[in-house]
C-alpha positions, -999 to +999 in steps of 0.1 A: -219+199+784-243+179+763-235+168+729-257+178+698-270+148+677-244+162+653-218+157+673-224+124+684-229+114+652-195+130+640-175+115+667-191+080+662-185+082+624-148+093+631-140+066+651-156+037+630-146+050+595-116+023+586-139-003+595-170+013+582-143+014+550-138-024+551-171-034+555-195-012+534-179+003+502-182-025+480-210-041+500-237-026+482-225-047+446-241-075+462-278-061+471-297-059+443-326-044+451-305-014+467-282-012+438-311-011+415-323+018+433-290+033+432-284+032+398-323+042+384-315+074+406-284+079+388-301+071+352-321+099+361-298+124+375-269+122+349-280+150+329-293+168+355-266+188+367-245+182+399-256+154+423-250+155+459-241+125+477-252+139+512-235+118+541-215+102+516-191+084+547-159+070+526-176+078+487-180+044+478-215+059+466-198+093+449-179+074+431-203+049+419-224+075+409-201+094+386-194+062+370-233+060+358-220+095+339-232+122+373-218+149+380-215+139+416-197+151+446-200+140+485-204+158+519-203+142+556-201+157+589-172+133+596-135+148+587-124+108+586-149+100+563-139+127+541-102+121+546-102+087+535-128+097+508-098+121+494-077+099+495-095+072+479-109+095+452-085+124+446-104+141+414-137+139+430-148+166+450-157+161+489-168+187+512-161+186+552-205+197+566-227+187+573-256+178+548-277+214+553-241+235+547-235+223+519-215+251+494-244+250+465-270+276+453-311+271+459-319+253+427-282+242+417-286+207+421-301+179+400-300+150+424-296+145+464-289+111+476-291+106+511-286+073+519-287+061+556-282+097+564-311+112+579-315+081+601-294+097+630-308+131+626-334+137+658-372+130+640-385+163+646-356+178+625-359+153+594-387+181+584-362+205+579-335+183+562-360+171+533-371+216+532-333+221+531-330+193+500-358+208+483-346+240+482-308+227+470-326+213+439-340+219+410-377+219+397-375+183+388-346+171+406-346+139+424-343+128+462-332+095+467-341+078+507-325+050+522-335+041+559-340+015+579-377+004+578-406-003+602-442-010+603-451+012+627-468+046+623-441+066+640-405+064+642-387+040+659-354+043+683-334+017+682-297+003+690-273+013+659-240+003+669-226+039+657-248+069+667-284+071+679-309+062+649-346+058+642-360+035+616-386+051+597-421+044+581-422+047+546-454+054+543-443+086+574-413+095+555-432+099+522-457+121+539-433+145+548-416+146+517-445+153+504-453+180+529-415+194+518-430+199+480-417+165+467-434+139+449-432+103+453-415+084+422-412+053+438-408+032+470-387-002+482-393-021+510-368-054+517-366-078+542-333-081+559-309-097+542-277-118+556-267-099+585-286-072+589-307-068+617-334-045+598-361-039+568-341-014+543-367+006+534-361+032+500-377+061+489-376+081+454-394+116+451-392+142+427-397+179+431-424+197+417-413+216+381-417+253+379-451+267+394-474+267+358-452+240+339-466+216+314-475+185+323-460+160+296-486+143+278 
């Protein structure tokens, strides 16, 4: 029997997270232009209501998010990411799904941060996970994208040392957001920085208020 891209990327996630653990949760203190996106999202979502830290791996993210004042919990497909998560924040909440089965209401949420974790998800369901992020949020909630960037006009496969990945377009990724009822806020693009392989690419969108809302003037 075959396994499903989720699985794959579960098993692969599983069998990495100590290391993944040891190499990433405090990485992302050094990368400015990343942590700058990180944290304008969370100026933003703080008095939203809850934020979702969607494929939040060990919730070195989760955490950093709640202390910029969110209300923020995580989610991963991978039961070792969430069991070191636990353990490494206790009094933060961290739910064992993945990213679409998520235990909120349509509308509940005021922020969605999936960072790196659409990348492994086959291209022609990314569609579906931005619909599926819409709908979790709020009119006027906030999607924060990380990926790993290309310049090409489609996706592209390539090599990630975990689970089978695509780096993304932004200009692609922000036409489908768009196409999922989002508006773009703002967009990143960085060069590779000291060993990385890849262009990070970031995207910020917004979704649309109540159908008939004000715009502010």
């Amino acid at each position: 029997m075959i396994a499903s891209p989720l699985d794959t990327t579960r098993t692969g996630y599983d069998s990495v997270a100590e290391l993944y653990t040891e190499l990433f949760s405090t990485a992302f203190l050094d990368m400015p232009f990343d942590l700058g996106m990180i944290n304008a999202f969370g100026r933003l979502t703080r008095d939203a209501g809850p934020v979702a830290d969607l494929g939040c791996g060990p919730g070195h993210l989760t955490a950093h998010l709640r202390s910029l004042g969110c209300d923020a919990f995580g989610a991963d497909v991978s039961a070792e990411m969430i069991r070191i998560a636990r353990a490494a924040h206790p009094d933060v909440r961290f739910d064992h799904v993945p990213m679409t089965e998520v235990d909120v209401r349509d509308g509940e949420l005021g922020g969605v941060l999936a960072w790196y974790s659409i990348i492994h998800a086959p291209v022609e369901d990314v569609p579906g996970l931005l619909a599926a992020f819409h709908r979790m949020l709020a009119p006027g909630g906030h999607l924060l994208l990380g990926f790993f960037a290309s310049d090409t006009a489609e996706p592209v496969p390539f090599d990630h040392k975990v689970a089978p990945a695509h780096r993304w377009p932004i200009d692609a990724l922000a036409d489908l957001a768009a196409g999922a009822g989002f508006t773009e806020i703002a967009r990143l693009r960085r060069e590779p920085g000291e060993g990385e392989r890849h262009r990070q690419g970031h995207l910020l969108v917004r979704k649309s208020g109540e159908e008939g809302e004000a715009e502010a003037v």
